[in-house]
C-alpha positions in Angstrom: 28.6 -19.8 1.7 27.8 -19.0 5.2 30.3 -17.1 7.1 30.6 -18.2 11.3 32.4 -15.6 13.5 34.9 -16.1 16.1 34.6 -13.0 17.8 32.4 -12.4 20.8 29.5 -9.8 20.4 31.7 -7.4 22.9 34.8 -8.2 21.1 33.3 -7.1 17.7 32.3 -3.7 19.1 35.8 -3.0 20.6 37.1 -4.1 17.3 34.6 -1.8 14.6 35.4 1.1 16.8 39.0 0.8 16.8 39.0 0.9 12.7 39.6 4.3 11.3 38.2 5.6 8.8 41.1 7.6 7.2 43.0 4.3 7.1 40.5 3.1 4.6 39.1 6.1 3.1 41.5 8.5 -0.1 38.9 11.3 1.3 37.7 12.5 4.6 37.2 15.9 5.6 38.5 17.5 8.1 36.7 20.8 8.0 33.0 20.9 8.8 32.5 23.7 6.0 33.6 21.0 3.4 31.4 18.1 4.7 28.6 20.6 4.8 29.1 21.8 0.9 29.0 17.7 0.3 26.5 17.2 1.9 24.9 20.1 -0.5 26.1 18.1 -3.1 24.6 15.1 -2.3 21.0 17.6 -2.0 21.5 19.0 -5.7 22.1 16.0 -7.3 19.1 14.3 -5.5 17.2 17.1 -7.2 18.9 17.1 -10.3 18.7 13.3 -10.9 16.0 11.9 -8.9 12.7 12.5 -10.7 10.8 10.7 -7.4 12.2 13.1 -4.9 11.2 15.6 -7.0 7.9 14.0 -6.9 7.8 13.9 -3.2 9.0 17.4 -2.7 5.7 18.4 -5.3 3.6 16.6 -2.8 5.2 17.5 0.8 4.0 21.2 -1.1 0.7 20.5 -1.5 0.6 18.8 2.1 1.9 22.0 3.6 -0.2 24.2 1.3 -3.5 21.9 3.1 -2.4 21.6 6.4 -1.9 26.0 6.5 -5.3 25.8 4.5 -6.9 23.2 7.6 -5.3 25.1 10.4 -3.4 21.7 11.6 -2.0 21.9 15.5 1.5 21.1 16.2 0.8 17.2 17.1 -0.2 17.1 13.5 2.5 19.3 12.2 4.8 17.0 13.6 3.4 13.9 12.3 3.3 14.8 8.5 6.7 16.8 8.9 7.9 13.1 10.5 6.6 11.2 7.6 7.9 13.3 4.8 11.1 13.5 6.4 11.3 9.7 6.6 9.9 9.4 3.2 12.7 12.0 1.6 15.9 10.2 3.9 14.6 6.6 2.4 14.8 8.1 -1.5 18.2 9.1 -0.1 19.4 6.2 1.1 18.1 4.4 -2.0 20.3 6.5 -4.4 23.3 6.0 -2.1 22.6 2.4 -2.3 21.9 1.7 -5.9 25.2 4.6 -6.6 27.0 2.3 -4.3 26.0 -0.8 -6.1 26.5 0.2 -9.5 30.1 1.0 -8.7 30.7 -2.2 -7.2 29.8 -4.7 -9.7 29.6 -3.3 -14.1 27.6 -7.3 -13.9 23.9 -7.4 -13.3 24.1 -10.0 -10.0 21.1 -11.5 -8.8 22.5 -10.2 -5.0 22.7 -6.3 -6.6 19.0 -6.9 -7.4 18.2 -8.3 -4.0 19.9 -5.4 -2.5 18.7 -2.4 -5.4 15.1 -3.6 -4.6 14.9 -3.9 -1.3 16.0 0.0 -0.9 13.5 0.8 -3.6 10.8 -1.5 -1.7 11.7 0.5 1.4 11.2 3.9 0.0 8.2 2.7 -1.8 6.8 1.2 1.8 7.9 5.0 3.2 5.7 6.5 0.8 3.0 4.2 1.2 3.1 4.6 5.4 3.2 8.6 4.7 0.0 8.7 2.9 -1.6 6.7 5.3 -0.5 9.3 7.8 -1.3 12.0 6.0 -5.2 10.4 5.3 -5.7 10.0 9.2 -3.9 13.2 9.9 -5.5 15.4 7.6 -8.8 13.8 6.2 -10.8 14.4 9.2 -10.5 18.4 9.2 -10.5 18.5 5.2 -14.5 16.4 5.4 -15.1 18.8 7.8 -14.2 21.7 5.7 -15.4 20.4 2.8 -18.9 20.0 5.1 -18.9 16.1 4.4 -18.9 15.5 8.3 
């Protein structure tokens, strides 16, 4: 069923910002220490549960153990610490999703799929995009020290 909308494109804005969130929300935090120990939380059980980030966090190591060994410059620091960033926020966001999912439908819907594999294609398409970065970044001054080039 396809949904039309009244509202004007301003409209809409003026309207989502009006909405509170404690209206809707049974908790929010009003104390930065307490949304910073959740967002701990949130860390841990990443590393508890997810045996991918665990993955990723073995091979960000590695990258960082190469890029000391290859003397990288700070262009390229930033570029790998860019794409392993990205690549660590997209398994986040795919847990929070699928979490999110789960809880809202017990029923296997072909829509939950839809939505469970698209996140899990988008951190799958993050970790493609950081190896290719860290190929170009990385494997010309590893040939080189290798003495392949």
């Amino acid at each position: 069923m396809k949904q039309t909308h009244d509202a004007s494109g301003l409209e809409r804005i003026r309207e989502t910002r009006r909405i509170n969130p404690e209206d809707y929300s049974p908790i929010v935090s009003r104390s930065r220490w307490a949304s910073f120990t959740y967002a701990a939380a949130g860390c841990a059980y990443m590393l508890r549960h997810q045996k991918n980030l665990r993955i990723q966090l073995a091979a960000a190591a590695t990258v960082v153990v190469m890029g000391l060994w290859l003397g990288l410059g700070a262009l390229e620091w930033a570029l790998l610490v860019l794409v392993i960033g990205v690549n660590f926020l997209m398994e986040f966001i795919n847990a929070a999703l699928e979490a999110a999912v789960n809880l809202a439908s017990s029923e296997i819907h072909p829509l939950a799929r839809v939505s469970k594999d698209v996140a899990a294609g988008a951190s799958l398409l993050a970790a493609v995009i950081a190896v290719i970065v860290g190929l170009l970044v990385m494997g010309p001054p590893l040939l080189a020290r290798l003495g392949w080039r």
